[in-house]
Rosetta silent file (secondary structure, phi, psi, omega in degrees, C-alpha in Angstrom):
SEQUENCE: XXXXXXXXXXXXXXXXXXXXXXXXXXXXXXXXXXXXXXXXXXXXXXXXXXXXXXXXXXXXXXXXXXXXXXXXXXXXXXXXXXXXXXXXXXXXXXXXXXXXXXXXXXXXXXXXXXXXXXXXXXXXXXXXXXXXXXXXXXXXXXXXXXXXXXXXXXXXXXXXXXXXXXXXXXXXXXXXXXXXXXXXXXXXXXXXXXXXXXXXXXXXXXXXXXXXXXXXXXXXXXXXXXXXXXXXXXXXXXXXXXXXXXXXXXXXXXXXXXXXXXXXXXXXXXXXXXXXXXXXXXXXXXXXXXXXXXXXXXXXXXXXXXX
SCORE:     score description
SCORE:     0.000 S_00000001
   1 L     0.000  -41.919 -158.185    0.000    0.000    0.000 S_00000001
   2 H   -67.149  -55.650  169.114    2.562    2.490    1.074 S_00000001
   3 H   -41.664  -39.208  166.986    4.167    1.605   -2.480 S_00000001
   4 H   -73.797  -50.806  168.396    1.286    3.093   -4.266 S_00000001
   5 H   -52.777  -41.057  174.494    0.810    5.844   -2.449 S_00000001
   6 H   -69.554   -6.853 -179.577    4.110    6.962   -3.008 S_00000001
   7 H   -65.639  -82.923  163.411    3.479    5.879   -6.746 S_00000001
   8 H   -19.905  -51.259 -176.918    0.552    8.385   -6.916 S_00000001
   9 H   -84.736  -29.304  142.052    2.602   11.069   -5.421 S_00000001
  10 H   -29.157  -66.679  174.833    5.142   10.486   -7.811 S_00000001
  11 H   -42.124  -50.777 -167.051    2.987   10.466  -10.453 S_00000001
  12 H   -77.022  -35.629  141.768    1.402   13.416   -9.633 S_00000001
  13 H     2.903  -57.548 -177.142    4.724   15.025   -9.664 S_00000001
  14 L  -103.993   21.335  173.926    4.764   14.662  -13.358 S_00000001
  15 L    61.057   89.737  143.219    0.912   16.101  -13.952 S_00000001
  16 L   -93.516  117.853  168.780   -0.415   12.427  -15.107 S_00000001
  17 L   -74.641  156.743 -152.658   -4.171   13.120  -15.144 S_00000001
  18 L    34.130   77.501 -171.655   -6.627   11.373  -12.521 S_00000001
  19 L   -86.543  -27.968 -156.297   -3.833    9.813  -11.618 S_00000001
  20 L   -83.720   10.396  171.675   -5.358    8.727   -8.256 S_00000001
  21 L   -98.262   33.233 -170.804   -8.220    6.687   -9.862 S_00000001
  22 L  -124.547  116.396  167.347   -5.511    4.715  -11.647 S_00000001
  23 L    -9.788 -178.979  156.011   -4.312    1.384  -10.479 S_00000001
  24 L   173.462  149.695 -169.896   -0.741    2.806  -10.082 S_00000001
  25 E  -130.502   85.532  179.512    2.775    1.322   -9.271 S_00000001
  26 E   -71.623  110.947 -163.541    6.027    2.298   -8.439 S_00000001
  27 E  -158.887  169.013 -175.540    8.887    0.399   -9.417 S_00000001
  28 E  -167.369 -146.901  163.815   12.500    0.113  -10.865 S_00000001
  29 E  -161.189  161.529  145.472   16.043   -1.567  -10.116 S_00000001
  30 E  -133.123  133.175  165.794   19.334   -0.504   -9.092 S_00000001
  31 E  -162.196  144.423 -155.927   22.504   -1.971   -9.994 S_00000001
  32 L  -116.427  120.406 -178.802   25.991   -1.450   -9.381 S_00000001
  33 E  -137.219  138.556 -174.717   29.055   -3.681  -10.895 S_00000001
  34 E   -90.103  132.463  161.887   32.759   -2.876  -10.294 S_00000001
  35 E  -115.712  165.680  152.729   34.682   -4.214  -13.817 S_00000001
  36 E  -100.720   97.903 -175.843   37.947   -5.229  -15.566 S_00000001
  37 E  -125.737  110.338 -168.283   37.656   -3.869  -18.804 S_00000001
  38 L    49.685   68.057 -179.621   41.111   -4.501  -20.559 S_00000001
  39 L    74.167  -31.696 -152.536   42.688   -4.078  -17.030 S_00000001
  40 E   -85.510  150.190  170.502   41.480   -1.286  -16.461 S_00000001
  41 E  -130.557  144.472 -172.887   38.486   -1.075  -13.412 S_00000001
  42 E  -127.965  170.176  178.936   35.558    0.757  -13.737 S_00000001
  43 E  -140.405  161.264  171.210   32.205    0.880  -12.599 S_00000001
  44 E  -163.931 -161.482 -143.127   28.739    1.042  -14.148 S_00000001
  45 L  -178.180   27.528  168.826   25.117    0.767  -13.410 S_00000001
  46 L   -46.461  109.287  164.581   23.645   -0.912  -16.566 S_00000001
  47 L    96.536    9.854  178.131   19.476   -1.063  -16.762 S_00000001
  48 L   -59.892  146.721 -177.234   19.302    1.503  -13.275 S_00000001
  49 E  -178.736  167.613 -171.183   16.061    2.664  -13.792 S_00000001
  50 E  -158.948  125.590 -177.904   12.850    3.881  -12.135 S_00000001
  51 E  -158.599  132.061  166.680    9.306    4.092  -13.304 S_00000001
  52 E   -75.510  117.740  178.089    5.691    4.827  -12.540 S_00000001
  53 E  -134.243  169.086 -156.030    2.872    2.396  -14.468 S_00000001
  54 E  -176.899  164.718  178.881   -0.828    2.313  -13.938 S_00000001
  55 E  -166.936  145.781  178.870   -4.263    0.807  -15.913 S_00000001
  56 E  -146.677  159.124 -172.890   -7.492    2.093  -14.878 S_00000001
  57 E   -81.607  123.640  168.452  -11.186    0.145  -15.802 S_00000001
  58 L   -85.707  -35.053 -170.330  -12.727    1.981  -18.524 S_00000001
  59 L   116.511  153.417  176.373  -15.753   -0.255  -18.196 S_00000001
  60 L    58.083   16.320 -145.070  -16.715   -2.813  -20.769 S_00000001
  61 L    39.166   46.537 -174.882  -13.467   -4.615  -20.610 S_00000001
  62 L   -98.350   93.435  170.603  -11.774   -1.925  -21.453 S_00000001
  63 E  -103.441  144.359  170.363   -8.579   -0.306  -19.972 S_00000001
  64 E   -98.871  121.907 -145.787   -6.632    2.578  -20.278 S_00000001
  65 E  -149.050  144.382  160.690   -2.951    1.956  -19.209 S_00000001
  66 E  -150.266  177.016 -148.501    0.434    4.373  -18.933 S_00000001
  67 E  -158.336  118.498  178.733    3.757    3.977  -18.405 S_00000001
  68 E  -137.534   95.434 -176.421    6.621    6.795  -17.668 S_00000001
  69 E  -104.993  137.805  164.652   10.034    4.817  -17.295 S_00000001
  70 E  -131.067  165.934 -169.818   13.616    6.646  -16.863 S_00000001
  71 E  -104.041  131.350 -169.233   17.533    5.744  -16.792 S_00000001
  72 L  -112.273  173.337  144.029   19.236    6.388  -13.674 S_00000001
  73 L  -106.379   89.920  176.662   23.396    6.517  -13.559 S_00000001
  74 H   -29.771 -100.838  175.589   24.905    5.621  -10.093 S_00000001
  75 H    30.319  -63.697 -151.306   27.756    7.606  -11.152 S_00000001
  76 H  -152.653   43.522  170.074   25.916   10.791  -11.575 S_00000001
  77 H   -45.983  -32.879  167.008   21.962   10.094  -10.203 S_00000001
  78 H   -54.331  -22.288  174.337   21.318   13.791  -11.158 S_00000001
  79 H   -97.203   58.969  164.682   21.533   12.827  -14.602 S_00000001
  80 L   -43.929  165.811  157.801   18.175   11.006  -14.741 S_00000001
  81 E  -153.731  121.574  167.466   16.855   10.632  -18.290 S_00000001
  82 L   -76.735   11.997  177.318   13.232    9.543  -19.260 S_00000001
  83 L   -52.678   18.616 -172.951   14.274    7.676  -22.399 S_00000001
  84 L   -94.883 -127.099  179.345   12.679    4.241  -21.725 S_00000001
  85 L  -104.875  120.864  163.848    9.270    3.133  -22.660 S_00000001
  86 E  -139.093  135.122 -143.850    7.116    5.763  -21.758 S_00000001
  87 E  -133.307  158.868  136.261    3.718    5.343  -22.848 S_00000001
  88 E  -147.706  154.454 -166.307   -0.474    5.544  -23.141 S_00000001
  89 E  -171.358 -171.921 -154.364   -2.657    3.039  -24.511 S_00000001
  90 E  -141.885  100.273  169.594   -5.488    0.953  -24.509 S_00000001
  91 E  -116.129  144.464 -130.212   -6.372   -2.653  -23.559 S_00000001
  92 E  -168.558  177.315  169.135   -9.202   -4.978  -24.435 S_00000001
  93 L   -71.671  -12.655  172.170  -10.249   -8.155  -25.982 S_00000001
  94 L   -93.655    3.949 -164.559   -8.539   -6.829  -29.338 S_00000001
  95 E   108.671 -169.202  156.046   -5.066   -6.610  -27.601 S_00000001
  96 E  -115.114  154.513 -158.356   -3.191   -3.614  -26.882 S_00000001
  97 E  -155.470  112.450 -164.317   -2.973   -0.517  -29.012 S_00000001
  98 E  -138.146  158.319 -156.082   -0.711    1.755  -27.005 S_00000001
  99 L  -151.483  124.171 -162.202    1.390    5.255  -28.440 S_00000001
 100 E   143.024 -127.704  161.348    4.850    6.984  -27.165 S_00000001
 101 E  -107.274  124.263 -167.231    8.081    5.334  -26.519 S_00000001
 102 E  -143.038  108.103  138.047    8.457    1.387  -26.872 S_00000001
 103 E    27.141  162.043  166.914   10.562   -1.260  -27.427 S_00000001
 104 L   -97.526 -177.666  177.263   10.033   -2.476  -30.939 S_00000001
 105 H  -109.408   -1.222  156.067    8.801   -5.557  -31.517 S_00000001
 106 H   -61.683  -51.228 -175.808   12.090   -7.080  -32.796 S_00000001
 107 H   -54.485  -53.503 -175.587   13.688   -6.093  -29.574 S_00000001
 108 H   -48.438  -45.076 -172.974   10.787   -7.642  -27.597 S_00000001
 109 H   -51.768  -43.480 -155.016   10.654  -11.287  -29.734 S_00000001
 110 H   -78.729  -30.481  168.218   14.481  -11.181  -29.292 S_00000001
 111 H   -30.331  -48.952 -177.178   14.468  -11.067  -24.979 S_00000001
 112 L   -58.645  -23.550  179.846   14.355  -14.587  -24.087 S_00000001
 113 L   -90.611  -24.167  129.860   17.782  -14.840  -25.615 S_00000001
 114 L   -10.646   68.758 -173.094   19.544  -12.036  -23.746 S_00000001
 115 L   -99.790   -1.573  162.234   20.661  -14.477  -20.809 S_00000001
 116 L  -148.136   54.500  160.892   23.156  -11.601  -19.658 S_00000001
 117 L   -31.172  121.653  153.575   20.785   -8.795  -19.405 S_00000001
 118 L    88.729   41.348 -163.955   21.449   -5.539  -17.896 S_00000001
 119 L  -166.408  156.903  154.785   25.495   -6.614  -16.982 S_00000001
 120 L     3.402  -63.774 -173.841   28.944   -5.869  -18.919 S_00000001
 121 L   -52.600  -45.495 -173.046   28.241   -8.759  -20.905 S_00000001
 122 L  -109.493   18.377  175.965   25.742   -7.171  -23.726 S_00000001
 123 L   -51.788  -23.905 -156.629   26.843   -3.291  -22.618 S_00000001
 124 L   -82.291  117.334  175.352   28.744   -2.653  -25.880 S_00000001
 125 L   -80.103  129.511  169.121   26.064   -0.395  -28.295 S_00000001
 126 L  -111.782  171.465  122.395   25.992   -0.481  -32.132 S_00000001
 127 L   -84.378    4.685 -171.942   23.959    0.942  -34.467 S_00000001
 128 L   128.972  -42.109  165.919   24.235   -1.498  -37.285 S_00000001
 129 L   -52.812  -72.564  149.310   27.387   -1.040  -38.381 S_00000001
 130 L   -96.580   86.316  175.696   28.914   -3.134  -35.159 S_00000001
 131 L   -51.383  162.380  179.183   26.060   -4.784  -33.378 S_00000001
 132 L   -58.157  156.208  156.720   25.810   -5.007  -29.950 S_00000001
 133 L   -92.241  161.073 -161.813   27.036   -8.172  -28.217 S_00000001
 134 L    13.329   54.669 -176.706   24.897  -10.760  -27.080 S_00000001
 135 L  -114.553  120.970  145.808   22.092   -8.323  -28.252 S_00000001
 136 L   -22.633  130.142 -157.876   19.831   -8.561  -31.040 S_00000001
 137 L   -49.152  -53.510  174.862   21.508   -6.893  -33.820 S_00000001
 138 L   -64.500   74.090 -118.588   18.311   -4.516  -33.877 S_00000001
 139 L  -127.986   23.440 -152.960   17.982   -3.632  -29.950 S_00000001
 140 L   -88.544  159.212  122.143   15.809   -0.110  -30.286 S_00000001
 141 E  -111.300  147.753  176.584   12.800    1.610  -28.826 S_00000001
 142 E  -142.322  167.365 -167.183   12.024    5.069  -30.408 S_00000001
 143 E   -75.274  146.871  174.336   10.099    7.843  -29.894 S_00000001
 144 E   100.298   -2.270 -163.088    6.720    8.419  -31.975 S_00000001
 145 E   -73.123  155.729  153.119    6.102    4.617  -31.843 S_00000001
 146 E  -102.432  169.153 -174.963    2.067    3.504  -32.581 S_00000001
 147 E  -177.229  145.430  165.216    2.669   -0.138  -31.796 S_00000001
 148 E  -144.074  131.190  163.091    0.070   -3.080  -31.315 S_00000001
 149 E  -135.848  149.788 -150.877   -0.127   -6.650  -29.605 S_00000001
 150 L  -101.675 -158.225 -168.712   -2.136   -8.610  -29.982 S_00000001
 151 L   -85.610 -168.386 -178.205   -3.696  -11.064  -27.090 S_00000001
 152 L   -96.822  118.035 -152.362   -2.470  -14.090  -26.322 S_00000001
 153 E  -111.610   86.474 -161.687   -4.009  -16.672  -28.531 S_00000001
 154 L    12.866   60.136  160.061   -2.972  -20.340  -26.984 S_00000001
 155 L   120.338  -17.265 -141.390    0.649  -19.103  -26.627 S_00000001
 156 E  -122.839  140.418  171.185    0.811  -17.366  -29.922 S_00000001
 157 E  -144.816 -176.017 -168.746    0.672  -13.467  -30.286 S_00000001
 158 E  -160.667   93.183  133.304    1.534  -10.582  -33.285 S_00000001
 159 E   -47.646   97.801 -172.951    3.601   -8.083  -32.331 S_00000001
 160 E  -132.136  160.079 -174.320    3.590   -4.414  -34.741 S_00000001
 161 E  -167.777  141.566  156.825    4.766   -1.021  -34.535 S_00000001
 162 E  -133.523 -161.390  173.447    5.450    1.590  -36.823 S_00000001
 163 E  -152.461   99.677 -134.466    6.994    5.291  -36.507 S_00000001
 164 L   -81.990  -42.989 -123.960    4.630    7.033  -38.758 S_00000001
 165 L  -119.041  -36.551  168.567    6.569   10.920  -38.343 S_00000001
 166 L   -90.293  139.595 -154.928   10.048    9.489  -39.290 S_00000001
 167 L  -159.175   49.735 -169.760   12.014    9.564  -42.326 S_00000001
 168 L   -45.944  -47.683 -135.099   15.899   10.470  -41.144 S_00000001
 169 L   -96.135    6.678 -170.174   17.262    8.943  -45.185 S_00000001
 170 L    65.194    9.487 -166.224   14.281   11.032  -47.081 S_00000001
 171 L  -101.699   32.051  172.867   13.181    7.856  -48.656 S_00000001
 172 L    48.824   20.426  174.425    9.403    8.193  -48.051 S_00000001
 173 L  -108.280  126.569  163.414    9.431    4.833  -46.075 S_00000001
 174 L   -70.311  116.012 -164.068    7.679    4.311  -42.778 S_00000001
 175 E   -60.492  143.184  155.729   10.456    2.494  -40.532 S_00000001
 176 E  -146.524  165.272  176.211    8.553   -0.908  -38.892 S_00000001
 177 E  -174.515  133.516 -128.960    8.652   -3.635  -37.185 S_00000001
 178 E  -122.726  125.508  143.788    6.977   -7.332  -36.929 S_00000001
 179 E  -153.104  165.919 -165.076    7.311  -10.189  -35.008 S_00000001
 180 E  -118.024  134.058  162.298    5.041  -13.472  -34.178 S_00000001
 181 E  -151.815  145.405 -137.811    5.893  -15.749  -30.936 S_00000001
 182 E  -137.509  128.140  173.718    4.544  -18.961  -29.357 S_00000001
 183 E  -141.383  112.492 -174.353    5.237  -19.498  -25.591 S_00000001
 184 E  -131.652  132.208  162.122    3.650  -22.740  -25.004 S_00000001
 185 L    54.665 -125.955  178.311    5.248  -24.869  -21.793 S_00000001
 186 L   -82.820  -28.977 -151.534    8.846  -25.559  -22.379 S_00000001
 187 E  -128.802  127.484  165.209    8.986  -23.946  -25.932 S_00000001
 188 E  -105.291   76.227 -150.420    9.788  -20.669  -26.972 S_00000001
 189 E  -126.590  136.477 -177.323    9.630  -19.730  -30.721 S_00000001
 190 E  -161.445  145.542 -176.761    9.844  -16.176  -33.043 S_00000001
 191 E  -132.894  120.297  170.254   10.335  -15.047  -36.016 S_00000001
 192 E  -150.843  172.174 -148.899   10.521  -11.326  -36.568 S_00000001
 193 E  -161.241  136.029  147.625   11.619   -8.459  -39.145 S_00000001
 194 E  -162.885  147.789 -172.145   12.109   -5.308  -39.532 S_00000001
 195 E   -97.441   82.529 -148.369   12.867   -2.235  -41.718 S_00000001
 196 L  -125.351  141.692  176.570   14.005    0.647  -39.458 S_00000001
 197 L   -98.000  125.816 -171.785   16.280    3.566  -39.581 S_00000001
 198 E  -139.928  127.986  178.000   18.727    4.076  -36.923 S_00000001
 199 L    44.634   45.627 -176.041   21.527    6.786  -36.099 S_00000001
 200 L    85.185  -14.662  163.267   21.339    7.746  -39.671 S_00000001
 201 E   -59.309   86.725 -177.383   20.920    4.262  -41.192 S_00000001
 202 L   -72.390  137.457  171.723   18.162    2.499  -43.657 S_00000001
 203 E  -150.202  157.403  144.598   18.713   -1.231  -42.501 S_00000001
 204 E  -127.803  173.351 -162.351   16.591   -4.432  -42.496 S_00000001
 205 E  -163.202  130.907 -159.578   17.462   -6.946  -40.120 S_00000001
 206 E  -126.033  106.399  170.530   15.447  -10.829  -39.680 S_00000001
 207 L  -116.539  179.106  172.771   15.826  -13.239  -36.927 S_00000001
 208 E  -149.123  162.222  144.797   14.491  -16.848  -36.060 S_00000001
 209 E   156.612 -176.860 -166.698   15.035  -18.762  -33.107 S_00000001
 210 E  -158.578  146.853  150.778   14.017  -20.607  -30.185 S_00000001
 211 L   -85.735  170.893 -174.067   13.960  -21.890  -26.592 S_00000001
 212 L  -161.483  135.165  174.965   13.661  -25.243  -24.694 S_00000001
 213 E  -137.442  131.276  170.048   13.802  -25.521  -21.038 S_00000001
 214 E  -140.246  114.452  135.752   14.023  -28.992  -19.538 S_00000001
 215 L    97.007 -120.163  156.276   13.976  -29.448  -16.077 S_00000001
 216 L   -66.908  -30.972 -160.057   16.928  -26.267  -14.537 S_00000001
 217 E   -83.644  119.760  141.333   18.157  -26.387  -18.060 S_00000001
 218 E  -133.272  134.958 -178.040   17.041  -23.897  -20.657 S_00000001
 219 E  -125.901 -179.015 -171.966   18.933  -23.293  -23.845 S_00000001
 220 L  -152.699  172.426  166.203   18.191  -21.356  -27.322 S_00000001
 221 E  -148.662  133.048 -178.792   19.636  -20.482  -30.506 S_00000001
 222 E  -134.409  128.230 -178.635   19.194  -17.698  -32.325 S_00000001
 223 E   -95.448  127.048  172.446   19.737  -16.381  -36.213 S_00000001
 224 E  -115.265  177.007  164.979   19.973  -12.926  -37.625 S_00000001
 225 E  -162.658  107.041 -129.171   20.728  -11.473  -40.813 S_00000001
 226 E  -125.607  127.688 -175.844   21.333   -7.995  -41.003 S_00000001
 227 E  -149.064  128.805  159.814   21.903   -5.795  -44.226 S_00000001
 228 E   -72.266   97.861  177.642   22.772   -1.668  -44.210 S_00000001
 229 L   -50.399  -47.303 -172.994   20.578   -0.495  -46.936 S_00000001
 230 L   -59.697  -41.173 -167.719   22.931    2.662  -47.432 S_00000001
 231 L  -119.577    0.461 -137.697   26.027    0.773  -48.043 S_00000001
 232 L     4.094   77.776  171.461   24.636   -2.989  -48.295 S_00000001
 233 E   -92.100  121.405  165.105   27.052   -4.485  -45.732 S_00000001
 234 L  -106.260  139.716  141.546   25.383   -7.470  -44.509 S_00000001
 235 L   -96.341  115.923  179.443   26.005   -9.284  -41.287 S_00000001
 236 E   -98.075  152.589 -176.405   24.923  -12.814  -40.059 S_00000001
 237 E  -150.404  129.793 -175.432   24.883  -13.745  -36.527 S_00000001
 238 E   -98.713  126.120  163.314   24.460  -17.289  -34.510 S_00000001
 239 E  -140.614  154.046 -150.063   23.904  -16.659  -30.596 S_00000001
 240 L  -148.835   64.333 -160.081   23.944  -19.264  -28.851 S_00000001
 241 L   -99.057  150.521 -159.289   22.514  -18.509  -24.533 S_00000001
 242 E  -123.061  112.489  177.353   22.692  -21.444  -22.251 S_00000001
 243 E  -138.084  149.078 -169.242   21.309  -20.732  -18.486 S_00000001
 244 E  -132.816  111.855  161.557   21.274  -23.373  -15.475 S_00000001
 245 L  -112.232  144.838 -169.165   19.490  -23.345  -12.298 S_00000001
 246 L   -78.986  -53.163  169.415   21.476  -25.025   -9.990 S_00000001
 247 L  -145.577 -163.094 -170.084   19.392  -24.708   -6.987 S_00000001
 248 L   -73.864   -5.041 -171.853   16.743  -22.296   -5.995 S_00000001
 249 L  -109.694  -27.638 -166.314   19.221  -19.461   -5.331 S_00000001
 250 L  -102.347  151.116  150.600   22.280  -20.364   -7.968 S_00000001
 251 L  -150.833  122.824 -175.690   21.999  -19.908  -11.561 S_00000001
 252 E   -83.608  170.260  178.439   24.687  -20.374  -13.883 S_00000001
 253 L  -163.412 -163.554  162.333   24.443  -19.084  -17.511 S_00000001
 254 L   164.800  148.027 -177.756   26.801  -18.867  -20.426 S_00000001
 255 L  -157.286  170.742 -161.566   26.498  -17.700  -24.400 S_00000001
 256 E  -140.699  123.866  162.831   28.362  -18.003  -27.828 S_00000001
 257 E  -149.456  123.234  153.828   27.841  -15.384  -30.589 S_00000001
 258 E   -66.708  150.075  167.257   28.993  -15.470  -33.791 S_00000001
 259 E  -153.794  153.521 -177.808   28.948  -12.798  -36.307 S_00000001
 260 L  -131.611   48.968 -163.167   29.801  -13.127  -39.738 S_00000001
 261 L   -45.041  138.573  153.199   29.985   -9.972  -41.361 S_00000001
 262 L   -55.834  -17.044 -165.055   30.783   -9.692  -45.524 S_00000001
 263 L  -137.577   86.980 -163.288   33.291   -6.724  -44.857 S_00000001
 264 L   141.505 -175.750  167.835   35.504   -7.417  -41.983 S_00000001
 265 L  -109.216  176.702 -177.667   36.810  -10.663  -40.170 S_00000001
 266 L   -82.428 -176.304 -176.966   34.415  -13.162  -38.182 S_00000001
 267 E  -156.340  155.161  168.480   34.225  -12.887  -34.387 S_00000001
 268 E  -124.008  138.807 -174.384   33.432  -15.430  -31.690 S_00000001
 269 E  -146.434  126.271 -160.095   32.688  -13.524  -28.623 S_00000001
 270 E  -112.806  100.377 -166.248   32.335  -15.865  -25.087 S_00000001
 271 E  -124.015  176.861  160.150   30.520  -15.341  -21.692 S_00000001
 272 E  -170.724  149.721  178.412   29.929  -17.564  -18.702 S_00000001
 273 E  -169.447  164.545 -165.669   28.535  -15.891  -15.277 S_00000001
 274 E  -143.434  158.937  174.794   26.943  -17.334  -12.272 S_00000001
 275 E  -148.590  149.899  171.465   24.181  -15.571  -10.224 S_00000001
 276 E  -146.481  125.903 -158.147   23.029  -15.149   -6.722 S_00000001
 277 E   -99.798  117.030  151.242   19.857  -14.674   -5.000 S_00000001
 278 E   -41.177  -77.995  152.517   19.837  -13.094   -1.844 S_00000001
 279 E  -127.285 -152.679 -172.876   16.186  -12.909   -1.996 S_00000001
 280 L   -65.670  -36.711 -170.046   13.092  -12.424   -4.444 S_00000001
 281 L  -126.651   35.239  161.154   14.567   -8.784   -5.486 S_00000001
 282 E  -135.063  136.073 -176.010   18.107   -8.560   -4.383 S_00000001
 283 E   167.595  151.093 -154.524   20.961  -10.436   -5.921 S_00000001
 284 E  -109.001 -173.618 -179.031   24.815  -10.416   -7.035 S_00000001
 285 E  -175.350  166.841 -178.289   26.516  -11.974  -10.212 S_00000001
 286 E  -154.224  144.061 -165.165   29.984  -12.095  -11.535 S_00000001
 287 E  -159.259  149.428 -178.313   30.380  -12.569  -15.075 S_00000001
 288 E  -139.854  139.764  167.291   33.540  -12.838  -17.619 S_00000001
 289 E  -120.844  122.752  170.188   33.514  -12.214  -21.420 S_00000001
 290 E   -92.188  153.851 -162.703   35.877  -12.808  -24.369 S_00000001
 291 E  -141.942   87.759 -169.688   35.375  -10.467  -26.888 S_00000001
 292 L   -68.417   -3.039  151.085   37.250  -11.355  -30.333 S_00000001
 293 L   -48.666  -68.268 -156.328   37.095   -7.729  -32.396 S_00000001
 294 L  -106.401   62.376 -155.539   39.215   -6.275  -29.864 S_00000001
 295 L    -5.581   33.710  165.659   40.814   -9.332  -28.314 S_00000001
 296 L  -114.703  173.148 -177.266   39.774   -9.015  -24.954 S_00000001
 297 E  -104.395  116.873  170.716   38.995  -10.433  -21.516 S_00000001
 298 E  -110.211  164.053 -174.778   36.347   -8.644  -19.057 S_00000001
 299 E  -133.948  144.933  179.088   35.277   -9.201  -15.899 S_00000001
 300 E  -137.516  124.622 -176.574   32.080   -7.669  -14.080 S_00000001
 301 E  -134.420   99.801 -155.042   31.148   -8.308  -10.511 S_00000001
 302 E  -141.270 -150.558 -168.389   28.214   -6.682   -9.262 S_00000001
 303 E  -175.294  133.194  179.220   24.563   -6.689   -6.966 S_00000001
 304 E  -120.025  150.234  138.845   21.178   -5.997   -8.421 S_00000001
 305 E  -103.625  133.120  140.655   17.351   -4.586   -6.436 S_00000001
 306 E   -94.829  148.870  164.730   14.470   -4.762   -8.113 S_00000001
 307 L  -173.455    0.000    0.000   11.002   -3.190   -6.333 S_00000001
């Protein structure tokens, strides 16, 4: 209870109207990891974050739902930013049909494989030119999104978005992006696409892949194929995330990504990390990555809350 109220007052903070007849939530993480990066040690705060979300009954099965998420820095906490998904939108028996800042719907399909979220391990940013590691090549939310999903139809949904107001290359094309996924049980399966402009870029970019979980054990594979409209430079990329729980507190994890670029040399890039929960929302990890582009070995050791 306390949590909401301070949600509300939050909330109100930022004018959101009638906020207080709106379900309403406060919530985030913090996390702090000391590294070795090339030798060197550092610190960071990857995925710190804080956000107010809410859905209020419309009536009729009907909801109205909003969202205002921002990026914190340990480092520097005065330098908040609201750049996450921050949102309003509408849900029903058709789905959701929601407008603002969002994840795409490549990025979303693409999550399950991201087994060393929010850590060292995927930290490095691309824009297409050098994808992220152990990222989906395509990783965005932008501003301006309309976006729809639909419900969940025994496991199977259809994920769309476009960003009708953008046109960075002048080529009279609406940037989008598609993907379909089945979460049945053990099995996890998607296929998604999309044709999006980024940091100055026309790109399209394709994946497949899948999960399996048996037992502690779940592992996946995943395919991209990546092409720079502007210069057509294509890249293909094999990931490969492996995660183990050991007991109810230990989980082990580990991933392989290939990328096989037309213009350049290949890369193998190598993680393993172990994690440990302190409780339901507190917990530490240590993680190590080889990174073949620039030949090196990091290390990240660090402690996450969620609330």
């Amino acid at each position: 209870m306390n949590k909401k109220i301070l949600a509300v007052a939050v909330a109100a903070a930022f004018a959101v109207p009638a906020i207080a007849a709106a379900d309403t939530t406060l919530y985030g993480q913090v996390n702090f990891e000391v590294q070795s990066l090339d030798g060197d040690i550092d610190t960071g705060s990857y995925g710190s974050r804080i956000g107010v979300k809410g859905s209020e009954d419309l009536g009729g099965g009907l909801k109205g739902l909003f969202q205002i998420e921002g990026s914190v820095t340990l480092s520097d906490p005065s330098n908040a930013n609201w750049n996450r998904n921050t949102f309003v939108g509408l849900n029903g028996g058709f789905g959701t049909v929601l407008g603002g800042r969002h994840d795409h719907p490549y990025k979303i399909a693409s999550l399950p494989f991201r087994n060393f979220g929010d850590t060292l391990v995927d930290s490095t940013s691309g824009s297409g030119v050098k994808p992220p590691n152990f990222k989906a090549q395509s990783f965005l939310r932008s501003s301006g999104v309309v976006a729809y999903i639909s419900p969940n139809m025994s496991g199977f949904q259809v994920l769309a978005a476009v960003v009708p107001f953008t046109d960075d290359n002048g080529d009279g094309q609406t940037p989008f992006s598609l993907a379909a996924t089945y979460k049945q049980g053990p099995i996890y399966f998607t296929v998604a696409y999309e044709d999006m402009e980024d940091a100055g870029l026309d790109y399209e970019t394709a994946l497949v892949g899948g999960t399996y979980k048996i037992g502690g054990l779940t592992a996946g594979v995943m395919y991209e194929q990546l092409e720079v409209q502007s210069t057509g430079n294509e890249t293909a990329r094999w990931l490969i995330p492996v995660t183990y729980d050991l007991n109810n507190n230990v989980t082990l994890r580990a991933a392989v990504q290939m990328d096989d670029p037309d213009v350049g040399e290949d890369s193998t890039d190598f993680a393993v990390g172990a994690q440990y929960k302190l409780s339901k929302r507190t917990e530490t990890y240590v993680n190590v990555v080889t990174r073949d582009d620039n030949e090196t070995t990091d290390f990240g050791l660090g402690v996450r809350h969620k609330f």
